[in-house]
C-alpha positions as CSV (number, residue, x, y, z in Angstrom):
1,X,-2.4,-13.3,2.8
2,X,-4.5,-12.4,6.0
3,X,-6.7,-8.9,4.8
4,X,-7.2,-6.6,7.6
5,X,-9.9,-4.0,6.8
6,X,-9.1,-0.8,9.1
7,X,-12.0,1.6,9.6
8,X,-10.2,5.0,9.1
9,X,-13.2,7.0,9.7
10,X,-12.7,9.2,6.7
11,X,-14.3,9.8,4.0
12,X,-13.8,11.0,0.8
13,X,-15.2,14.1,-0.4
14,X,-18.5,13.5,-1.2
15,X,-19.9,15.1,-5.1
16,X,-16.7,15.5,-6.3
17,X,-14.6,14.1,-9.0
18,X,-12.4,11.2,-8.5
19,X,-9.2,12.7,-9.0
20,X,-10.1,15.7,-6.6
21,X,-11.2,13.0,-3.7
22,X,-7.6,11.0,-4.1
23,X,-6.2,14.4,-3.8
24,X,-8.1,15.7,-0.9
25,X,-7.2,12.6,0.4
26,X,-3.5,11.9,-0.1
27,X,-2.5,15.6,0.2
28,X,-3.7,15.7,3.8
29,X,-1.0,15.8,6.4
30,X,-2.9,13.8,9.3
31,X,-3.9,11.2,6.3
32,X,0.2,11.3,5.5
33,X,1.4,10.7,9.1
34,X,-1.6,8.2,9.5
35,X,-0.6,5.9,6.9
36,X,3.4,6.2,7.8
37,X,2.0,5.4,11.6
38,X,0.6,1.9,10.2
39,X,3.9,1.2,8.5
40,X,6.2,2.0,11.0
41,X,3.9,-0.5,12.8
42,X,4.1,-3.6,10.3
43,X,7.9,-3.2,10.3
44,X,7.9,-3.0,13.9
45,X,6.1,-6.6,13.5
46,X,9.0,-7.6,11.1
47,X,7.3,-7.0,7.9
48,X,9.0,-5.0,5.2
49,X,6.4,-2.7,4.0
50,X,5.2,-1.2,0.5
51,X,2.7,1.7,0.6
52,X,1.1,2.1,-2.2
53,X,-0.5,5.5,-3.7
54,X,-1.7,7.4,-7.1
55,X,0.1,10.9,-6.2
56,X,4.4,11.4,-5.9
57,X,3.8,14.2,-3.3
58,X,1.9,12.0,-0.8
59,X,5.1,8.9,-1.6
60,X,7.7,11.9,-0.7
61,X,5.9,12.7,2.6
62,X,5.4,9.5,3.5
63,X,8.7,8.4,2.7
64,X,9.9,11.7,5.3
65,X,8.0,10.3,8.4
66,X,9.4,7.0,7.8
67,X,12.9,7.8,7.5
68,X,15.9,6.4,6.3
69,X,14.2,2.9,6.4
70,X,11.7,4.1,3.6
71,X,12.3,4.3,-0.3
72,X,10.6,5.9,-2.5
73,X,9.9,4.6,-6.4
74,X,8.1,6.6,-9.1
75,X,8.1,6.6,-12.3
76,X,11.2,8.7,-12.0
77,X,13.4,6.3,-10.6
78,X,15.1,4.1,-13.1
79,X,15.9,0.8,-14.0
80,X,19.4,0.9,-12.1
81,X,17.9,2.5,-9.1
82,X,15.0,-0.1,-8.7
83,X,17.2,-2.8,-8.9
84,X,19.7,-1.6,-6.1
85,X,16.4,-0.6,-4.1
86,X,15.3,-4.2,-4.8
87,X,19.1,-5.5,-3.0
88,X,18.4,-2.7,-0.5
89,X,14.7,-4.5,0.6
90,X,16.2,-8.0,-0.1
91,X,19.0,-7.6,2.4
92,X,17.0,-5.6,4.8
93,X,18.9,-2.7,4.7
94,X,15.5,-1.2,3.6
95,X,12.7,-2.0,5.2
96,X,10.0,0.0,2.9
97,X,9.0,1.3,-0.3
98,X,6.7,4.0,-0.9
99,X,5.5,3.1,-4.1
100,X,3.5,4.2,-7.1
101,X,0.5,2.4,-8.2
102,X,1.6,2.3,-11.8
103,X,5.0,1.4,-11.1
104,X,4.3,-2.1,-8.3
105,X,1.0,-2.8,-11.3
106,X,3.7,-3.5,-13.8
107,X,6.0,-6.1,-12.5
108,X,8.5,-5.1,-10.3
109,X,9.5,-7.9,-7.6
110,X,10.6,-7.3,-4.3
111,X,11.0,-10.6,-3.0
112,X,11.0,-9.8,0.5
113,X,8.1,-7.4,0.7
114,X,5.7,-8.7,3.0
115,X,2.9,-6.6,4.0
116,X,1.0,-3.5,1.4
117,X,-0.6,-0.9,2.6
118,X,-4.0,0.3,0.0
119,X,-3.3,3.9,0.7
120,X,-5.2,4.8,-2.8
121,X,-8.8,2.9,-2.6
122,X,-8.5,-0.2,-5.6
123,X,-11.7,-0.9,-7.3
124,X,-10.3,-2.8,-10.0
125,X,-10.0,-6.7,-9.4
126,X,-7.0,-7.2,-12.0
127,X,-5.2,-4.4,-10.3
128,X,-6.1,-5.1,-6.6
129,X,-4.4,-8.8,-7.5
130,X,-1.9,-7.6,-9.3
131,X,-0.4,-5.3,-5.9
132,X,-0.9,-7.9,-3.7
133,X,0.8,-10.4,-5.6
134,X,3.6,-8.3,-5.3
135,X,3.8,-9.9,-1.3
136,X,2.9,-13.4,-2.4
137,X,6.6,-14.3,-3.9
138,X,8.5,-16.5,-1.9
139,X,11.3,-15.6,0.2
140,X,13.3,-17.3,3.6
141,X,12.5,-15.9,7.0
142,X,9.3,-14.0,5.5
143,X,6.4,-13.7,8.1
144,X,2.7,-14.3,6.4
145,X,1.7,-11.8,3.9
146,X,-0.5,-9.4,5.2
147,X,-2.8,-6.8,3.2
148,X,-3.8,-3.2,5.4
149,X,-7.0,-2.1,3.7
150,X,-7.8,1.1,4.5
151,X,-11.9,1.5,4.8
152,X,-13.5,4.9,3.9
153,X,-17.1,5.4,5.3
154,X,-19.4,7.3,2.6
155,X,-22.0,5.8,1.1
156,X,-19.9,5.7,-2.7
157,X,-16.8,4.8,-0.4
158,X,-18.3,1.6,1.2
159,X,-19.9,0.7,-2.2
160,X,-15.7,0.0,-3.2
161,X,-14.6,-1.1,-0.1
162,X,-17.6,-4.2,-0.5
163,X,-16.0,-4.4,-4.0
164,X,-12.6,-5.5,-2.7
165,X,-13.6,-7.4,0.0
166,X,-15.9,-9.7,-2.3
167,X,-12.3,-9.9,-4.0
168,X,-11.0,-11.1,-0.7
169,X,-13.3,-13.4,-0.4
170,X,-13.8,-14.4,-3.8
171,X,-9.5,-15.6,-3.8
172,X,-10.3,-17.7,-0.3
173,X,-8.0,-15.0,1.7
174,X,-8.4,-14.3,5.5
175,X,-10.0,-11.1,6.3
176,X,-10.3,-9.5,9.7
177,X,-12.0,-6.5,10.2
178,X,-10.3,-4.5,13.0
């Protein structure tokens, strides 16, 4: 895939727990239509997107900006539902998936997803391979995979983004920094 780092200027919220930063985070409505700006603007390059995130609430809202182009899979939707959201992508029906972390690290395939957006910093290597596998598969007419890493700027934020990028770089993958 080609990696491009994007600088959101944010950071998360420094002396607190993790689970309190991701929230901060994801629960902010500019952070919300930020990240459903950037995918409205892969599939608008042809990709067909997944956004993935830790918290259903921020997956809802994005999934509203989007529209009727969006799906949204949690661990609430079931085994029928993910498959006919799989046909959905497949055909291009759908052209994105606002997607739980837990779900899209487990094993789901989407053939035809092309492009993930990190909406939820990934520190773990296993894991951070695992989701962008998910665009690697094979599938006709599918433009190059691309990865939309979203950069936070504090000190304990830039210490993970250098974690993922040595992952990048590590796995021979193109990385710009835009």
């Amino acid at each position: 895939p080609v990696v491009k780092l994007v600088k959101t200027g944010l950071q998360l919220t420094p002396g607190e727990v993790w689970a309190k930063k991701i929230n901060n985070l994801l629960y902010d409505p500019d952070y919300q239509e930020y990240v459903a700006t950037i995918a409205a603007t892969q599939i608008s390059k042809g990709h067909s997107v997944l956004v993935i995130a830790d918290r259903v609430e921020f997956l809802e809202n994005v999934k509203k900006w989007l529209g009727e182009a969006c799906v949204l899979v949690t661990g609430q939707t079931g085994f029928d539902e993910r498959q006919q959201i799989t046909e959905q992508i497949n055909s291009g029906e759908k052209t994105c998936i606002a997607g739980s972390r837990q779900i899209f690290s487990e094993g789901i395939s989407v053939n035809r997803l092309s492009c993930v957006i990190l909406a939820t910093p990934i520190s773990n290597e296993a894991l951070l391979e695992q989701i962008v596998g998910r665009i690697m598969r094979d599938f006709p007419g599918k433009p190059q995979p691309v990865v939309i890493d979203l950069q936070f700027s504090g000190h304990a934020d830039r210490k993970q983004n250098n974690l993922r990028l040595s992952v990048y770089l590590k796995k021979g993958w193109e990385v710009q920094a835009l």
